[in-house]
N, C-alpha and C positions, 0 to 999 in steps of 0.2 A: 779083460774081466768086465763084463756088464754088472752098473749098478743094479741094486738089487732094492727095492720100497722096500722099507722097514714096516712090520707092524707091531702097533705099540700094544695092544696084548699078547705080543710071543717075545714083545722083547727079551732079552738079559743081560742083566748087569755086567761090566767088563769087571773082570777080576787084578787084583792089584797088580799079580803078575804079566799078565797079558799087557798093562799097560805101562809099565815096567819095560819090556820086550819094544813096544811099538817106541818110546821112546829112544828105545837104545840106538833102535834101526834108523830112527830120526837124525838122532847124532854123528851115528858112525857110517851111514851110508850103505854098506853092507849087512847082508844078514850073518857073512862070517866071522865080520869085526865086532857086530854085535853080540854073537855068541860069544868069542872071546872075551867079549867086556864083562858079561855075566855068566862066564864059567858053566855056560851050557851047551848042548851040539847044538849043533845049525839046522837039523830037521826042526829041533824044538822051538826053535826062532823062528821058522818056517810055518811049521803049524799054529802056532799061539797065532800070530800074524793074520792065519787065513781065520782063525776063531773070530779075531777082535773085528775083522773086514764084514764079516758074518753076521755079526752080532752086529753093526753100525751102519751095514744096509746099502753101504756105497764103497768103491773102492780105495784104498789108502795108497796104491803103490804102482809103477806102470817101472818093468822095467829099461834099461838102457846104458848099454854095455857095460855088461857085468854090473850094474849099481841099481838101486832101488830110489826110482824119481818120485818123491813125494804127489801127491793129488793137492789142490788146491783145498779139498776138503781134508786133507791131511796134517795140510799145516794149520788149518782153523781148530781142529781136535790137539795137534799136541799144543796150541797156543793156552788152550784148557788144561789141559796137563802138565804145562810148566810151571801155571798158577797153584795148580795143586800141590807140585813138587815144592813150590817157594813157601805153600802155607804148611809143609812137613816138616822143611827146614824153621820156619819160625818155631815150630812146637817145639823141634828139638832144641833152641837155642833157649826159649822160654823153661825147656826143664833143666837147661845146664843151668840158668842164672837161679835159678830157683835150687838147684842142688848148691849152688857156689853161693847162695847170698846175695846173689846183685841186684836185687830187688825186694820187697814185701812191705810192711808195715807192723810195727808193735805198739801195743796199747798198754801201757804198763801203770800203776797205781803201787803209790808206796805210802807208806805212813812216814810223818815226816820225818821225826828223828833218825829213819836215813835215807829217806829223798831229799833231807837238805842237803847230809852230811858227805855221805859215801855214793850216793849211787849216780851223781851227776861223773864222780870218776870214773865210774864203769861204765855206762854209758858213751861217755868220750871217747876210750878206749876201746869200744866194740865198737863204736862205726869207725875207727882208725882201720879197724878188718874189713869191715865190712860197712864203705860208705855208700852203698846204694839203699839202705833198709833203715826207711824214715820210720822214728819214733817218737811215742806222745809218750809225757810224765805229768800223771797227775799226782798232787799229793793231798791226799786224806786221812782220817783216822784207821786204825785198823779192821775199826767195826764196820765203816765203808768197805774197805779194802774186800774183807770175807764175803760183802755183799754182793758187792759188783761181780766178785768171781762164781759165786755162785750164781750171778743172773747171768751167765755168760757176757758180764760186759767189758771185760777185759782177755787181753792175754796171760798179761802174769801179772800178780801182786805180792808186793811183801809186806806181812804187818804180825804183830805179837803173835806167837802161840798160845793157841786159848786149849782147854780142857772138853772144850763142847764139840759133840762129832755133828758132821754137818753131810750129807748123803749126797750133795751137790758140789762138795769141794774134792779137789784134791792136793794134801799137803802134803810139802816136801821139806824137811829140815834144814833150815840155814846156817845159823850161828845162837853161840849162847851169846848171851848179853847182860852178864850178872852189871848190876847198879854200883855205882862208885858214891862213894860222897865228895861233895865240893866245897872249896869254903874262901873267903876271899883271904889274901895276900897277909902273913903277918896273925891270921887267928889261931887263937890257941888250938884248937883241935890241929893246925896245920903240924904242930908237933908230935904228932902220932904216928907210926908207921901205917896200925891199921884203925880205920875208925869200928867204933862197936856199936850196935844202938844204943848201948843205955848210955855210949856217950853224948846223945841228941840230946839228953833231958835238960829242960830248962833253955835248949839253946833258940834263938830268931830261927826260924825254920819257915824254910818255901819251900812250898807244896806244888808237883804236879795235881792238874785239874781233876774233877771229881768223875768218876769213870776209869780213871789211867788204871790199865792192871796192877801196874808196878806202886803206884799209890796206894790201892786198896790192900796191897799184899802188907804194905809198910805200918798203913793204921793198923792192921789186925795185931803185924805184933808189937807194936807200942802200945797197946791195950790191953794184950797179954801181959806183957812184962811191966805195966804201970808205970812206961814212960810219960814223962809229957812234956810235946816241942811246945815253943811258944811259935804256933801258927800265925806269919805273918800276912802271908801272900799265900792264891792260890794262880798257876798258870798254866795255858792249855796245852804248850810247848817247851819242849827242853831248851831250844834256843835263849828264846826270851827268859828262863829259870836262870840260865848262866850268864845271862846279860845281869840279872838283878845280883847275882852272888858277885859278879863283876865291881859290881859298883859298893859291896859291900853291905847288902840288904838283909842278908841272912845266908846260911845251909842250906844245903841241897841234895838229893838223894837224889840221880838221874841216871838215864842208861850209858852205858861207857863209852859206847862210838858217839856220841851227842860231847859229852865232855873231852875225851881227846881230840878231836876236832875241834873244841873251843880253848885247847891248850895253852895259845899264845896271850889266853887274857890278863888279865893280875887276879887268877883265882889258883888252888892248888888242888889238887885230885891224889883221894886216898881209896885205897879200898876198902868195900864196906863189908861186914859180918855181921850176921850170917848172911852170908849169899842169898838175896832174892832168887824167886824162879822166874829169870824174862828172858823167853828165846823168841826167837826172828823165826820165821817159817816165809816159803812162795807158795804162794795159790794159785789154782789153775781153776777152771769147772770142770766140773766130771761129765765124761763123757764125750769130751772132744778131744778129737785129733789134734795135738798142737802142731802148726808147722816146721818146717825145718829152721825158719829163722828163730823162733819160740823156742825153741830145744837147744839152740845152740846161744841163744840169748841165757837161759838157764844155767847152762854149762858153766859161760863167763861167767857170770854172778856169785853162784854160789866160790867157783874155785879163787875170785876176787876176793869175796867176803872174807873167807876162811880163813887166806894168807893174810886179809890187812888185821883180821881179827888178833892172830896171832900175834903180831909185830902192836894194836894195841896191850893185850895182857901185859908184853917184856915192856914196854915202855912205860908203864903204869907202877910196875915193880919196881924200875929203875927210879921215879920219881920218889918214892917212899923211900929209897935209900939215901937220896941225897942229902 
């Protein structure tokens, strides 16, 4: 077979099969073994063969007894083609680890009364699954939180449910989070099963900071009902609120994963009525494809939350009884 000049305006492109084919015959020597490796006859191996010879303008093959002796310029082509093969195989292995987790990154924002509390445990616990998918935790307020997600600067955030619809988010229901009251070791309201508001009146009262939803929910009805705490403190965080009732500074109205988490202090935790309205929501921004680690990062979370939520309510009940 005489080479044949190529002209580069009639070229055509080798088709995947055809090169597909030339490597098999690379492999296996034969055009029969090649057929059989790829479950086709042997005319078709034949022909693909003399196509891709055709198309690349020089010979690939000289035979010699009964076998198919590669060209020098044969092996330079499939040297090309096994590169291509190895950068097929990386793709595929980059969508397994991508299907499986072994890789990505999440950017996640929480408000803190439970990025202090709860979410550094779930966190832990998902890269226990899945320890190739590095994650950043910031914590901010929730007004942050709605922000970022809506400027797509995050993956997932968690922070208050608010009443305001926002065309850039998209929320998904967490957990309720009705407020407890707290009170240090030994005070009288400790002897209550459940606290009431109008049992605040008169009492040292620390105040979440000005903005907290669950604050503003509380002035309205202490104002309604013509309670009145004796406001000592205002604080911008739950932690620090049950630090001071710790130490014996005042009451406290705070979200309930904030206080059983701070269980082991010398404070006591009752349940408060009427029930605030403070639920937990994740946000995403609208419009984006979350990936597969984002989706399964959600999974855990929420089905985390749920169950440690539950197991706070029964522990919370169990303390009022004792």
């Amino acid at each position: 077979m005489d080479a044949v000049e190529a002209n580069p305006s009639q070229e055509a492109e080798f088709t995947p099969r055809e090169i597909e084919v030339f490597a098999a015959v690379m492999l296996h020597g034969t055009t029969t073994k090649a057929a059989d490796a790829l479950d086709i006859t042997q005319p078709a191996v034949s022909k693909m063969l003399a196509q891709l010879a055709e198309k690349a303008g020089f010979p690939l093959f000289r035979k010699s007894r009964q076998r198919l002796v590669p060209t020098p310029e044969a092996h330079m082509l499939y040297a090309e083609v096994q590169r291509v093969f190895e950068s097929a195989r990386k793709i595929s292995r980059a969508a397994k680890d991508i299907r499986e987790l072994k890789g990505g990154r999440l950017n996640i924002c929480a408000l803190p009364a439970f990025g202090l509390t709860l979410m550094p445990e779930i966190i832990a616990s998902f890269s226990q699954q899945h320890p190739s998918v590095s994650i950043t935790l910031d914590i901010r307020s929730s007004v942050t939180v709605s922000q970022r997600a809506s400027r797509n600067q995050l993956d997932i955030g968690i922070g208050v449910t608010t009443s305001d619809e926002n065309p850039s988010l998209v929320r998904r229901a967490l957990a309720s989070t009705p407020p407890v009251c707290v009170m240090p070791k030994n005070h009288p309201l400790a002897q209550l099963k459940v606290v009431e508001a109008d049992d605040l009146d008169g009492v040292d009262f620390i105040s979440m900071g000005l903005g907290d939803p669950m604050r503003s929910q509380l002035d309205a009805l202490c104002v309604k009902r013509g309670i009145s705490r004796a406001l000592k403190f205002d604080v911008g965080q739950s932690s620090a609120c049950l630090s001071l009732v710790a130490c014996g500074a005042g009451v406290a109205v705070v979200d309930r994963l904030s206080a059983w988490m701070a269980r082991d202090l010398p404070i006591e935790i009752r349940d408060f009525r009427p029930h605030l309205d403070l639920n937990l929501s994740v946000y995403r921004p609208w419009g984006v494809i979350a990936s597969t680690a984002a989706d399964a990062f959600t999974e855990h979370l929420i089905r985390t939350t749920r169950n440690f939520m539950n197991g706070v309510d029964a522990g919370i009940a169990e303390l009022a009884a004792d």
